[in-house]
Backbone atoms as SQL, in Angstrom:
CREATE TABLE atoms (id INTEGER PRIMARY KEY, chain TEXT, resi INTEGER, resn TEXT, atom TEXT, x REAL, y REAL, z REAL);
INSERT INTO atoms VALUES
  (1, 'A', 1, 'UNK', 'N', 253.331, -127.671, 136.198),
  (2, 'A', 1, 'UNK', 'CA', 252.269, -127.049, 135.433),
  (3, 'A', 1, 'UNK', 'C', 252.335, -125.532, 135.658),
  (4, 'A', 2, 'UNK', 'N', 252.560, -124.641, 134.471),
  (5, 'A', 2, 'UNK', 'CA', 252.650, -122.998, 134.592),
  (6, 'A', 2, 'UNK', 'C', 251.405, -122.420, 135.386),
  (7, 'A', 3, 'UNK', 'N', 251.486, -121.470, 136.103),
  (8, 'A', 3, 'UNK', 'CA', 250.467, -121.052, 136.961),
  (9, 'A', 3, 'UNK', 'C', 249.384, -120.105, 135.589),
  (10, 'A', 4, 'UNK', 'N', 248.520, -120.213, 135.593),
  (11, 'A', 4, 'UNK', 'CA', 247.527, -119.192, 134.423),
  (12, 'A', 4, 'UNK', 'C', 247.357, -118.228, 134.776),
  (13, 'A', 5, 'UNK', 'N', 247.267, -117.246, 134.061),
  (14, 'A', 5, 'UNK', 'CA', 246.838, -116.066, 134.388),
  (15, 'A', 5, 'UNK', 'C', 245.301, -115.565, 134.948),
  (16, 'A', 6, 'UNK', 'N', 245.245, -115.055, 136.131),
  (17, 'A', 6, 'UNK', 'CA', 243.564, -115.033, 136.491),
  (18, 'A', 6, 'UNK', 'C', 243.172, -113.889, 135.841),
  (19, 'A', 7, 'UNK', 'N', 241.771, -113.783, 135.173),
  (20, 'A', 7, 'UNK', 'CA', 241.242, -112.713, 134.541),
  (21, 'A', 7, 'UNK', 'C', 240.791, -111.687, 135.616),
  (22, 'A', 8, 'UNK', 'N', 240.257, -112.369, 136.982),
  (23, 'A', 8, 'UNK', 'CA', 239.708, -111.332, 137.846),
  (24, 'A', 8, 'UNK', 'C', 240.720, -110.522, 138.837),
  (25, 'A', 9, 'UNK', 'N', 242.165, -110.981, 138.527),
  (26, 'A', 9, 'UNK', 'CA', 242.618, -110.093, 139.052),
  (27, 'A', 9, 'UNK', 'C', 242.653, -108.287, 138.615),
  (28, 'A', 10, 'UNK', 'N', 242.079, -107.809, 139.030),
  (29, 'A', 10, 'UNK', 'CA', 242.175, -106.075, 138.589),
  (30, 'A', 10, 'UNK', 'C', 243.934, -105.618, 138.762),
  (31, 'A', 11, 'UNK', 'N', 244.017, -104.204, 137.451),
  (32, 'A', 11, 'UNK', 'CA', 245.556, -103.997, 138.136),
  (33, 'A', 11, 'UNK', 'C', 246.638, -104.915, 138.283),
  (34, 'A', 12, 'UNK', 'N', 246.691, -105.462, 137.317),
  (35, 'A', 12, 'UNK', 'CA', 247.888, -106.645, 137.160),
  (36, 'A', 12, 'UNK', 'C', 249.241, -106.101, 137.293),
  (37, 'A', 13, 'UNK', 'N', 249.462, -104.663, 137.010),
  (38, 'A', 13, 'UNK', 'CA', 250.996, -103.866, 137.482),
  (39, 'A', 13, 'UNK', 'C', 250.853, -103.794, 138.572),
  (40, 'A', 14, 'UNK', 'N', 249.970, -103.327, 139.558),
  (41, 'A', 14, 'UNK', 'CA', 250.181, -102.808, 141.265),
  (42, 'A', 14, 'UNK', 'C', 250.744, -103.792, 141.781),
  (43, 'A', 15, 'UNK', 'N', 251.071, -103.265, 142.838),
  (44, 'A', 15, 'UNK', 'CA', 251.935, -104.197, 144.186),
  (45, 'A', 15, 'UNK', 'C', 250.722, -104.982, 144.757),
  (46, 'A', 16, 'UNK', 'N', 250.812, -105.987, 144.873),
  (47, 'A', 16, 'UNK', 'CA', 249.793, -107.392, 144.929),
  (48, 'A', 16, 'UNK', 'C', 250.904, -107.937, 146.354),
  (49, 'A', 17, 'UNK', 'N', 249.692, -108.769, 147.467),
  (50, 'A', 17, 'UNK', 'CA', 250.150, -109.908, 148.392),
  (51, 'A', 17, 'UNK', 'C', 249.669, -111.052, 148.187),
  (52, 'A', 18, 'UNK', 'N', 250.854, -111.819, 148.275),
  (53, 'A', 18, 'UNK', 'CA', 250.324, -113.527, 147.998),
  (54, 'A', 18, 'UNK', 'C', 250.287, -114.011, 149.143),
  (55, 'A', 19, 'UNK', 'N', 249.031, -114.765, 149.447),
  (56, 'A', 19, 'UNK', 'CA', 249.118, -115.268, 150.761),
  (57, 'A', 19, 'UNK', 'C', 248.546, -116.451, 151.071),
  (58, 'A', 20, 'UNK', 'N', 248.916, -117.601, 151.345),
  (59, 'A', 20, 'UNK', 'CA', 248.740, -119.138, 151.331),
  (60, 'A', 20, 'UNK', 'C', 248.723, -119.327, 152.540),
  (61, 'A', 21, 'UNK', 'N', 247.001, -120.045, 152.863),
  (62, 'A', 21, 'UNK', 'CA', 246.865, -120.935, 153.942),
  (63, 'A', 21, 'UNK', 'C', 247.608, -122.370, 153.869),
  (64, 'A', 22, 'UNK', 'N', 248.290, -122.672, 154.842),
  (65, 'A', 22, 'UNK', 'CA', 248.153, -124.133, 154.492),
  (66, 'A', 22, 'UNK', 'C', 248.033, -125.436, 155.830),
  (67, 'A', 23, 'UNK', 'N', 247.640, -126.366, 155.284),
  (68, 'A', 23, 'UNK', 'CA', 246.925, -127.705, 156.285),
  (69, 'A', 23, 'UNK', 'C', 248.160, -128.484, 155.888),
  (70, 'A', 24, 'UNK', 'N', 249.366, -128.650, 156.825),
  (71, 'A', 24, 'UNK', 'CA', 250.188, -129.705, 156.538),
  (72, 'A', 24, 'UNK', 'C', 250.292, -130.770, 158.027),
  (73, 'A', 25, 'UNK', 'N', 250.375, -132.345, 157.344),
  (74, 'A', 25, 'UNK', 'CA', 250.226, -133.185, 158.106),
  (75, 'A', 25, 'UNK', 'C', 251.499, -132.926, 159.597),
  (76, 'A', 26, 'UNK', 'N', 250.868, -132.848, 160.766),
  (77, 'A', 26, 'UNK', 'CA', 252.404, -132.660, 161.713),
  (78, 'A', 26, 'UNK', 'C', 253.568, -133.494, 161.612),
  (79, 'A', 27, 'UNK', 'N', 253.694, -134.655, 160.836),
  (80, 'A', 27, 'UNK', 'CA', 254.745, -135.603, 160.613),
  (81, 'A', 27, 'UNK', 'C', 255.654, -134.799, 159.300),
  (82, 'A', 28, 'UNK', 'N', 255.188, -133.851, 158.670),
  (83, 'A', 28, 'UNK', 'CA', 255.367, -133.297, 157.573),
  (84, 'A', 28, 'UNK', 'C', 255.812, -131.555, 157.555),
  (85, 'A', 29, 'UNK', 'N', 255.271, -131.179, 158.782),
  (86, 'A', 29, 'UNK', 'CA', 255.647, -129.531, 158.858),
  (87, 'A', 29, 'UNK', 'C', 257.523, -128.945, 158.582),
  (88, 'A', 30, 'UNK', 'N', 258.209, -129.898, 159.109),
  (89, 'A', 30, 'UNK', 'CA', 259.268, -129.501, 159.217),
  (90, 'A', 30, 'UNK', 'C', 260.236, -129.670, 157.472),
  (91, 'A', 31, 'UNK', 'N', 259.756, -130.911, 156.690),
  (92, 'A', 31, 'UNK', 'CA', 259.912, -130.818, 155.377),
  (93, 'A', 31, 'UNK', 'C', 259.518, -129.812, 154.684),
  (94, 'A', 32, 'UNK', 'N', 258.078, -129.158, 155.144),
  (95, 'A', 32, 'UNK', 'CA', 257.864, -128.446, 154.796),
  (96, 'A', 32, 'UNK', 'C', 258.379, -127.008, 154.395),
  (97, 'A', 33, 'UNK', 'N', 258.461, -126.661, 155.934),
  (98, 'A', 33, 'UNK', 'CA', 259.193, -125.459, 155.935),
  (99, 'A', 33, 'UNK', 'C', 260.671, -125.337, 155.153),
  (100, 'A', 34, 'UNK', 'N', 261.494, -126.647, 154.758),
  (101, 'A', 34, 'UNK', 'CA', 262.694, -127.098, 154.778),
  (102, 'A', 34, 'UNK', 'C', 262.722, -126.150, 153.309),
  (103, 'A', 35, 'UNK', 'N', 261.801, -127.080, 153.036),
  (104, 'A', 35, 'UNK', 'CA', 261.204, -126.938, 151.272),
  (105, 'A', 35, 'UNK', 'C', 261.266, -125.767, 151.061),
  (106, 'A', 36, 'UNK', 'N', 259.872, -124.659, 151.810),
  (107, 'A', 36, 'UNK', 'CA', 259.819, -123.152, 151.556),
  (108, 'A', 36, 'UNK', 'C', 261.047, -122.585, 151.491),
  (109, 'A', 37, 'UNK', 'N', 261.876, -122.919, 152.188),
  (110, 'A', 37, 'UNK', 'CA', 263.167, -121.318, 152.537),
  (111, 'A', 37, 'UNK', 'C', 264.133, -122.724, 151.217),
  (112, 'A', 38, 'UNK', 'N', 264.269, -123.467, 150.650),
  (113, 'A', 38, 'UNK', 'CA', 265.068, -123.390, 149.269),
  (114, 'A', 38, 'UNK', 'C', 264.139, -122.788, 148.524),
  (115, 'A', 39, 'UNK', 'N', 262.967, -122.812, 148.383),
  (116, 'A', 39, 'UNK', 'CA', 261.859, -122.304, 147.140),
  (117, 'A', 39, 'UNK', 'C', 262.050, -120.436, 147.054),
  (118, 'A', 40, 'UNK', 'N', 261.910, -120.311, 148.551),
  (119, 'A', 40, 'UNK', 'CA', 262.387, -118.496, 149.094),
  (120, 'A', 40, 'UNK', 'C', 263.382, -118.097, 148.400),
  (121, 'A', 41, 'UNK', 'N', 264.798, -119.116, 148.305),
  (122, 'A', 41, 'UNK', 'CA', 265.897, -118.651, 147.982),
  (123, 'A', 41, 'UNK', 'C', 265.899, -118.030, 146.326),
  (124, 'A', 42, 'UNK', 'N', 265.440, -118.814, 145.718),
  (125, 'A', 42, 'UNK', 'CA', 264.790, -118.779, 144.314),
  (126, 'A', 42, 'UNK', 'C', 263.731, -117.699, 144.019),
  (127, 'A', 43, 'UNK', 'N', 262.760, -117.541, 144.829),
  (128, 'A', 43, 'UNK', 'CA', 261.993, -116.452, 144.749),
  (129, 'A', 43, 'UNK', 'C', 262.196, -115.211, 144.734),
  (130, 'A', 44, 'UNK', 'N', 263.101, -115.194, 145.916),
  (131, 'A', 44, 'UNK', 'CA', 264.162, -113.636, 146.366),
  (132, 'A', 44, 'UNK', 'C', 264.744, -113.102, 145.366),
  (133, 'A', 45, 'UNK', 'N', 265.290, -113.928, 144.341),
  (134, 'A', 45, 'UNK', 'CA', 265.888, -113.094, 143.170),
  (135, 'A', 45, 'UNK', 'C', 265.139, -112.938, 141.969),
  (136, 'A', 46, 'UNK', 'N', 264.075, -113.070, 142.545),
  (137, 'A', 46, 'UNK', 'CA', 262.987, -112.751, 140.970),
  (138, 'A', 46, 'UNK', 'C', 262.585, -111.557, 140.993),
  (139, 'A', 47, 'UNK', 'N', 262.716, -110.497, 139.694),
  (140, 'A', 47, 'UNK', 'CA', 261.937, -109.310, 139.200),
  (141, 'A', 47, 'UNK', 'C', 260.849, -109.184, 140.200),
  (142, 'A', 48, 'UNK', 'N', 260.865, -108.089, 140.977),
  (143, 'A', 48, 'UNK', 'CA', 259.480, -108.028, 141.530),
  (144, 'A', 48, 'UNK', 'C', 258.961, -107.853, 143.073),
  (145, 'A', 49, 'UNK', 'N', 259.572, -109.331, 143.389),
  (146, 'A', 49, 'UNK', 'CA', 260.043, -109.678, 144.944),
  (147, 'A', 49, 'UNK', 'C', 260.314, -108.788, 145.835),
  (148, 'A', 50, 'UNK', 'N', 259.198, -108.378, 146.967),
  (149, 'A', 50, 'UNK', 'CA', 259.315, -107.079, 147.570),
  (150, 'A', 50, 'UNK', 'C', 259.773, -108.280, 149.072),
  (151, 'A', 51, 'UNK', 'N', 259.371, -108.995, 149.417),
  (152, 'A', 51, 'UNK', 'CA', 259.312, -110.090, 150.824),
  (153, 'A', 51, 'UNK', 'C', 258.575, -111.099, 150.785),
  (154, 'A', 52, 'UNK', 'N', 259.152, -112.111, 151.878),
  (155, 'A', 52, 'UNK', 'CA', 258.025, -113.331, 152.146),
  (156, 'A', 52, 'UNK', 'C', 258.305, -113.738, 153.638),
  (157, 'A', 53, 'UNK', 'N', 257.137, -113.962, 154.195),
  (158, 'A', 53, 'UNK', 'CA', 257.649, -114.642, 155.603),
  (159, 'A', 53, 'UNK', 'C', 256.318, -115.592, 155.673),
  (160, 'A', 54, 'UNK', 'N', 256.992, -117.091, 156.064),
  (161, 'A', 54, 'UNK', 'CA', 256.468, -117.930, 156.625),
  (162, 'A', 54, 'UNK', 'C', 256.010, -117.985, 158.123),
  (163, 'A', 55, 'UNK', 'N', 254.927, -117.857, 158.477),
  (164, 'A', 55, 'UNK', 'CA', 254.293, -118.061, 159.851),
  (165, 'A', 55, 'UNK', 'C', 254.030, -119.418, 160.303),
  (166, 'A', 56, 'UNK', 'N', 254.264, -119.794, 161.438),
  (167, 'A', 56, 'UNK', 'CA', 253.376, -121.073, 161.650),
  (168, 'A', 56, 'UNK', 'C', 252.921, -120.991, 163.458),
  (169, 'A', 57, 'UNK', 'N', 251.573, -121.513, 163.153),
  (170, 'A', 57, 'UNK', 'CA', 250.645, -121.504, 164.530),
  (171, 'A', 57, 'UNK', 'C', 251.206, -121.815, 165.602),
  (172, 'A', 58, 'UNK', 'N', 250.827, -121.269, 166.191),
  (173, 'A', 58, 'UNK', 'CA', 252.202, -122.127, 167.599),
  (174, 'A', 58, 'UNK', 'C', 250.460, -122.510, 168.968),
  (175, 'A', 59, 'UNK', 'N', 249.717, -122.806, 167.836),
  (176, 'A', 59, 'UNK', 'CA', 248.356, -123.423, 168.412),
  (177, 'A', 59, 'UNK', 'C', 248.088, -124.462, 167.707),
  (178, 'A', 60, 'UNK', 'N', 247.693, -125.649, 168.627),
  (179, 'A', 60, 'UNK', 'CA', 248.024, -127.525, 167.542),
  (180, 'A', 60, 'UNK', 'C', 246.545, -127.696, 167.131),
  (181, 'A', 61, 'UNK', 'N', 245.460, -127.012, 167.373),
  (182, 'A', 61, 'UNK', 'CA', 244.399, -127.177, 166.773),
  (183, 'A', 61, 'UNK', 'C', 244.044, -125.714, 165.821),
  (184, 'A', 62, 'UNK', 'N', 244.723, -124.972, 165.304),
  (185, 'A', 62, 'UNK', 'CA', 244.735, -123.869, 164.472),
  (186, 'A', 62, 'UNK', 'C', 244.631, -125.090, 163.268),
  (187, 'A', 63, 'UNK', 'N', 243.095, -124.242, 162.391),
  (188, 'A', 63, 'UNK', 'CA', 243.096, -125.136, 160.622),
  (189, 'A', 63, 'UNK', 'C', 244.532, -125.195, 160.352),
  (190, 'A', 64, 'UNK', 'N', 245.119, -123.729, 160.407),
  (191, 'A', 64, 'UNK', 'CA', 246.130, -123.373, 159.260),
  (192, 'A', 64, 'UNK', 'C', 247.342, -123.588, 160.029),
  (193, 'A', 65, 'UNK', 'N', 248.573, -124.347, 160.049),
  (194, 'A', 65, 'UNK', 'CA', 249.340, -124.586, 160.648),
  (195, 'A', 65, 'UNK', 'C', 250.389, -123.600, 160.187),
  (196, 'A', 66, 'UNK', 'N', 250.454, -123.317, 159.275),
  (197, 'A', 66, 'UNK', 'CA', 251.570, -122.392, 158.595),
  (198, 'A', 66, 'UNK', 'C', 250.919, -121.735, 157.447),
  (199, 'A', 67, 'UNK', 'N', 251.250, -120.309, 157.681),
  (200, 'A', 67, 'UNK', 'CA', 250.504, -119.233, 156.222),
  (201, 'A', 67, 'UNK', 'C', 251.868, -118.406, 155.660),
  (202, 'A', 68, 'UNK', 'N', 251.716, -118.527, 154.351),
  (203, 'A', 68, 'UNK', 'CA', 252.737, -117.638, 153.653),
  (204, 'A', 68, 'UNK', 'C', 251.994, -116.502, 153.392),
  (205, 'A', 69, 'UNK', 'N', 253.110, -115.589, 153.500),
  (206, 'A', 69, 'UNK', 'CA', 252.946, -114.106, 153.203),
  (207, 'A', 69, 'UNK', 'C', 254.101, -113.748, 151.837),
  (208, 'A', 70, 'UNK', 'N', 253.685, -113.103, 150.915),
  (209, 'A', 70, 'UNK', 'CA', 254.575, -112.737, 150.231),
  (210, 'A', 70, 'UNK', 'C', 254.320, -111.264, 149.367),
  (211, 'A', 71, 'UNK', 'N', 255.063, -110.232, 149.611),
  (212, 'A', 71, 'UNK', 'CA', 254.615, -109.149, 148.966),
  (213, 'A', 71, 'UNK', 'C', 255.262, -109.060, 147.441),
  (214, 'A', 72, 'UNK', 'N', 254.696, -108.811, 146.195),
  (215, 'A', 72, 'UNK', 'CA', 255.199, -108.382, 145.346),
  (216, 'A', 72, 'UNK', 'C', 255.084, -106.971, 144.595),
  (217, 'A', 73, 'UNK', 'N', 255.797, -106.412, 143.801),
  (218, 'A', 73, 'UNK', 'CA', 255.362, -105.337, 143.223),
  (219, 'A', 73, 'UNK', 'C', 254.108, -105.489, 141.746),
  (220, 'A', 74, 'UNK', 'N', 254.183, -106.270, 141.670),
  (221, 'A', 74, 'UNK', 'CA', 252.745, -106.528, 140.785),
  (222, 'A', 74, 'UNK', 'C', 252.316, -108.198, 140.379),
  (223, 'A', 75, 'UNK', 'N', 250.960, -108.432, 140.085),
  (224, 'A', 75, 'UNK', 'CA', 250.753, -109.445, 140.015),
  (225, 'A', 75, 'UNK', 'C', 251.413, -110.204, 138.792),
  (226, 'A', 76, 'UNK', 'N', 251.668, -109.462, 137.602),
  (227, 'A', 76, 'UNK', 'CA', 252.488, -110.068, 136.323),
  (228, 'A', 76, 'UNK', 'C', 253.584, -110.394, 136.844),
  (229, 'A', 77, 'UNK', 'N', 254.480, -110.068, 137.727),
  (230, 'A', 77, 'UNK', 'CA', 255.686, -110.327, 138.477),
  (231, 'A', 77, 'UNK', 'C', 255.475, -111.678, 139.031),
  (232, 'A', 78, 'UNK', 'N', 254.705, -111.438, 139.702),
  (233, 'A', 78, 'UNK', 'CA', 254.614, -112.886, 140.550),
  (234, 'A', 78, 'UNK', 'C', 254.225, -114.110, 139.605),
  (235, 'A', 79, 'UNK', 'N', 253.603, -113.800, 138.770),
  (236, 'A', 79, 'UNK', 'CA', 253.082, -114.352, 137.878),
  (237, 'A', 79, 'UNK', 'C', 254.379, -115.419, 137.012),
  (238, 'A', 80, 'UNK', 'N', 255.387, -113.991, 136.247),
  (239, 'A', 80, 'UNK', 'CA', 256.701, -114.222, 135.605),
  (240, 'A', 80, 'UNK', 'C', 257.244, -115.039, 136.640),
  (241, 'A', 81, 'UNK', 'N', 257.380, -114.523, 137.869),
  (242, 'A', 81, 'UNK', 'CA', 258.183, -115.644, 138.868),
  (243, 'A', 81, 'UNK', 'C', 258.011, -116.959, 139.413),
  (244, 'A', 82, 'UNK', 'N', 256.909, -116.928, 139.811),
  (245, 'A', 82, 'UNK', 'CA', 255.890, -118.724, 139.779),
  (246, 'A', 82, 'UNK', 'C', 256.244, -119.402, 138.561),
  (247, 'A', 83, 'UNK', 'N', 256.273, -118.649, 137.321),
  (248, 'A', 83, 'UNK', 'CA', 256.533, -119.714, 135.773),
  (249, 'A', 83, 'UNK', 'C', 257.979, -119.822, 135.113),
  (250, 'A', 84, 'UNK', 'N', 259.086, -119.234, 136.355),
  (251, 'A', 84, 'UNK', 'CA', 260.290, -119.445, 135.917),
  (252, 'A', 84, 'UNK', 'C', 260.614, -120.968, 136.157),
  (253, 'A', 85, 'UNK', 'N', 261.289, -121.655, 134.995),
  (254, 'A', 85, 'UNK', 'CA', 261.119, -123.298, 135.147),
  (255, 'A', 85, 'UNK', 'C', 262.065, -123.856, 136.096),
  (256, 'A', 86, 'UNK', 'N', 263.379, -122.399, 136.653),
  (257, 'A', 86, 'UNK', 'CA', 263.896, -123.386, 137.997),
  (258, 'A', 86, 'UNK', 'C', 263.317, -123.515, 139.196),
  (259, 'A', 87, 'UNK', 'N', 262.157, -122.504, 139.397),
  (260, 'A', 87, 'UNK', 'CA', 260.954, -122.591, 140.318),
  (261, 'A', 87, 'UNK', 'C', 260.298, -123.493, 140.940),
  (262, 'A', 88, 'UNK', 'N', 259.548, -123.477, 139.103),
  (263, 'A', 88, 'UNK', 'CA', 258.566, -124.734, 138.318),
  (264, 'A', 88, 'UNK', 'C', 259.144, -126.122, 138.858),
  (265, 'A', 89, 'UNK', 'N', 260.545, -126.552, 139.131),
  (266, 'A', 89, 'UNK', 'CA', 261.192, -127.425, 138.845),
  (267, 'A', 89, 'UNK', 'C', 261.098, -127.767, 140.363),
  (268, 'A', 90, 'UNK', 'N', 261.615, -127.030, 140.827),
  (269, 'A', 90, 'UNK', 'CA', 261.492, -127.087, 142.657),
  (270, 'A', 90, 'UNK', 'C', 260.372, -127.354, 143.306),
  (271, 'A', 91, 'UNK', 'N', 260.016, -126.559, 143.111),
  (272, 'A', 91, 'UNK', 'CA', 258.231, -126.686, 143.789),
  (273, 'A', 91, 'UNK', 'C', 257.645, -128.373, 143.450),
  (274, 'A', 92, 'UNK', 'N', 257.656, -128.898, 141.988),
  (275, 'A', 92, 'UNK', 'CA', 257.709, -130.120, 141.544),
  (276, 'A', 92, 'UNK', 'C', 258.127, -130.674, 142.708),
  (277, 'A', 93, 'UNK', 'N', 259.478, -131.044, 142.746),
  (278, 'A', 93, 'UNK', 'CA', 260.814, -131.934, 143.394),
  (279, 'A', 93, 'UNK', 'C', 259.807, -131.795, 144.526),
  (280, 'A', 94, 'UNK', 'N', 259.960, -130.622, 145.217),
  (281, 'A', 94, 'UNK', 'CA', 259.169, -130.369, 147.496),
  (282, 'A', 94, 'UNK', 'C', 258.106, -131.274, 147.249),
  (283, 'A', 95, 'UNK', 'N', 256.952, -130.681, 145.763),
  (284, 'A', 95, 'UNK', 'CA', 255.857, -131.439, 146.085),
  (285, 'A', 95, 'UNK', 'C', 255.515, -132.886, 146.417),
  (286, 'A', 96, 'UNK', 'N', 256.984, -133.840, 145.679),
  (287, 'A', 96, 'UNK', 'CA', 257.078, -135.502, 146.288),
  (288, 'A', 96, 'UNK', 'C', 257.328, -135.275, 147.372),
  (289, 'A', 97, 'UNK', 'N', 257.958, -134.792, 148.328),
  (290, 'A', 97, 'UNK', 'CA', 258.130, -134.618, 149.630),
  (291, 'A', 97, 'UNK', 'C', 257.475, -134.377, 151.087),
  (292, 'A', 98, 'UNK', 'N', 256.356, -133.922, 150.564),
  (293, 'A', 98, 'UNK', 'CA', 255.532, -133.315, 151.752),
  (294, 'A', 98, 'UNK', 'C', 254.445, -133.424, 150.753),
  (295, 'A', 99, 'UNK', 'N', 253.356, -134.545, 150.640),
  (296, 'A', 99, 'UNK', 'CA', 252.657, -135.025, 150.211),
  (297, 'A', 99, 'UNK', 'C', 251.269, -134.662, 150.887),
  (298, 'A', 100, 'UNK', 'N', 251.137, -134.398, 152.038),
  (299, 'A', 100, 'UNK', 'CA', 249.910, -134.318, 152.651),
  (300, 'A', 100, 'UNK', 'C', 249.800, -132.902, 152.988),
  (301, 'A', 101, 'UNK', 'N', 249.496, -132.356, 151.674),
  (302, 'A', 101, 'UNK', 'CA', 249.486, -130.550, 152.346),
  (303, 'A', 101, 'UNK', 'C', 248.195, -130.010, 151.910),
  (304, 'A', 102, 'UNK', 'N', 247.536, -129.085, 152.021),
  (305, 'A', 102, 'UNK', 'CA', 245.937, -128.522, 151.567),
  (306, 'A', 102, 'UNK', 'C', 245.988, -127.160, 151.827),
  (307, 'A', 103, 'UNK', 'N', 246.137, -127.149, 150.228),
  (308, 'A', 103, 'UNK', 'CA', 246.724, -125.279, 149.977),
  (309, 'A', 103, 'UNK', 'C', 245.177, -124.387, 149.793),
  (310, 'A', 104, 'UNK', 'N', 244.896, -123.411, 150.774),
  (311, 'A', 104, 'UNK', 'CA', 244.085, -122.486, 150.047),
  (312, 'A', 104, 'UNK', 'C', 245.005, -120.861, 149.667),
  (313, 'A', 105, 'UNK', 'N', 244.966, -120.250, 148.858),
  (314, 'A', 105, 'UNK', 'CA', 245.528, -118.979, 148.135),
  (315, 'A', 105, 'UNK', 'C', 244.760, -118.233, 147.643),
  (316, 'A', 106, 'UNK', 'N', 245.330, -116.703, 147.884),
  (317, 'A', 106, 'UNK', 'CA', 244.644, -115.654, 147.382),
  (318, 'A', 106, 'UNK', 'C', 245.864, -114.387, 147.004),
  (319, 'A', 107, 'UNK', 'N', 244.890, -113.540, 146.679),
  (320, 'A', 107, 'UNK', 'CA', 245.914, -112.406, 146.169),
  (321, 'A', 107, 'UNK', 'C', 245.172, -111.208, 146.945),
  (322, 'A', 108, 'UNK', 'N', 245.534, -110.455, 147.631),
  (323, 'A', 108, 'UNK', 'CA', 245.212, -109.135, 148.443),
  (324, 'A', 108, 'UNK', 'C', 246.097, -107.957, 148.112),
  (325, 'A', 109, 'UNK', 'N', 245.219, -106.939, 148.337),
  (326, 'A', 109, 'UNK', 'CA', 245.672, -105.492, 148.458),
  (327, 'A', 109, 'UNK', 'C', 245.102, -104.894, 149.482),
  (328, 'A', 110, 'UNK', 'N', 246.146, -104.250, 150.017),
  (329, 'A', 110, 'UNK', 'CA', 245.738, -103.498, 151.504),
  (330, 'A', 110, 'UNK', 'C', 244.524, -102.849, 151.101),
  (331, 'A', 111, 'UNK', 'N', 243.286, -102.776, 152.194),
  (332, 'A', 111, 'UNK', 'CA', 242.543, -101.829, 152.869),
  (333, 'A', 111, 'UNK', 'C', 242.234, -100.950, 153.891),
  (334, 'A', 112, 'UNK', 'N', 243.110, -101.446, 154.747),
  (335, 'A', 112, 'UNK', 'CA', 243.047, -100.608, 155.568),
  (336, 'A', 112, 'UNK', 'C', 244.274, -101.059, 156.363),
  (337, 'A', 113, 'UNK', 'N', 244.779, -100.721, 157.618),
  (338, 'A', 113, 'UNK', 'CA', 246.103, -100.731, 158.242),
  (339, 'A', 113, 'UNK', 'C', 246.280, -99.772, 159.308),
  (340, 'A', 114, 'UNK', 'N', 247.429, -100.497, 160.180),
  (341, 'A', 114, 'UNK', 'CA', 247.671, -99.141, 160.930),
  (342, 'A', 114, 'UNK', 'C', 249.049, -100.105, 161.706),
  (343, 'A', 115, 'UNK', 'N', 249.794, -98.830, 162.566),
  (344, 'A', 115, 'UNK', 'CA', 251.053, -99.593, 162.855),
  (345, 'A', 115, 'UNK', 'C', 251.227, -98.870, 164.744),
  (346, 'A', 116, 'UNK', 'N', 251.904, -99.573, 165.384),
  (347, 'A', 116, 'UNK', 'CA', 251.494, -99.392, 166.930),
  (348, 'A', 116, 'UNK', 'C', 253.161, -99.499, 167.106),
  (349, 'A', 117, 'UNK', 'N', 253.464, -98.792, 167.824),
  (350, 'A', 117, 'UNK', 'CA', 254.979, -98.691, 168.339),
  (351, 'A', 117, 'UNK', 'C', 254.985, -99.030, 169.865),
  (352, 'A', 118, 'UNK', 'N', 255.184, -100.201, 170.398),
  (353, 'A', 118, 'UNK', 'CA', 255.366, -99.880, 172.017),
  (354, 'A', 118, 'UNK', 'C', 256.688, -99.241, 172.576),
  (355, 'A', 119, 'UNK', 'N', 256.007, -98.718, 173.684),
  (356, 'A', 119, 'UNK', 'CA', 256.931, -97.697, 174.365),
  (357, 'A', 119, 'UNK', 'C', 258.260, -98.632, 175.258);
């Protein structure tokens, strides 16, 4: 199913972060991840695609066991890239695979920041 376009996103050209909580069953994390980095591979060469890195909790009662990060240069990008159908097609295929997952997602733009160098 093509992802829709959200009306409340503001600034649909700016550089936009995609970033997905997710609740996957522990019998299931490792399909998981298996899944993401072929889906990554596909992503990486889409118009747009600034990075992505997969995190996962290395705490067994954390909600979120694993959160995606993904930077793009604008939300129509990400947009074009989520609805490319060899994507579309993949994401499908993972989704029989790792069946017990509970996605929450959003779209962010920095507010504030700062960066620490140790000595």
């Amino acid at each position: 199913m093509p992802a829709k376009r959200n009306a409340e996103i503001q600034q649909p050209d700016e550089p936009i972060d995609f970033i997905t909580l997710l609740e996957v069953r522990a019998d299931e994390l490792e399909t998981f991840i298996e899944d993401w980095k072929r889906r990554s591979v596909i992503m990486e060469k889409a118009d747009g695609f600034i990075s992505d890195t997969l995190e996962k909790s290395q705490l067994s009662d954390s909600a979120y066991q694993i959160i995606n990060i993904s930077h793009w240069s604008s939300y129509n990008k990400w947009l074009a890239a989520t609805n490319n159908p060899t994507y579309a097609a993949q994401l499908a295929a993972d989704h029989s695979r790792a069946t017990h997952v509970k996605v929450t997602r959003g779209f962010y733009r920095p507010v504030a920041g700062g960066m620490h160098f140790y000595d």
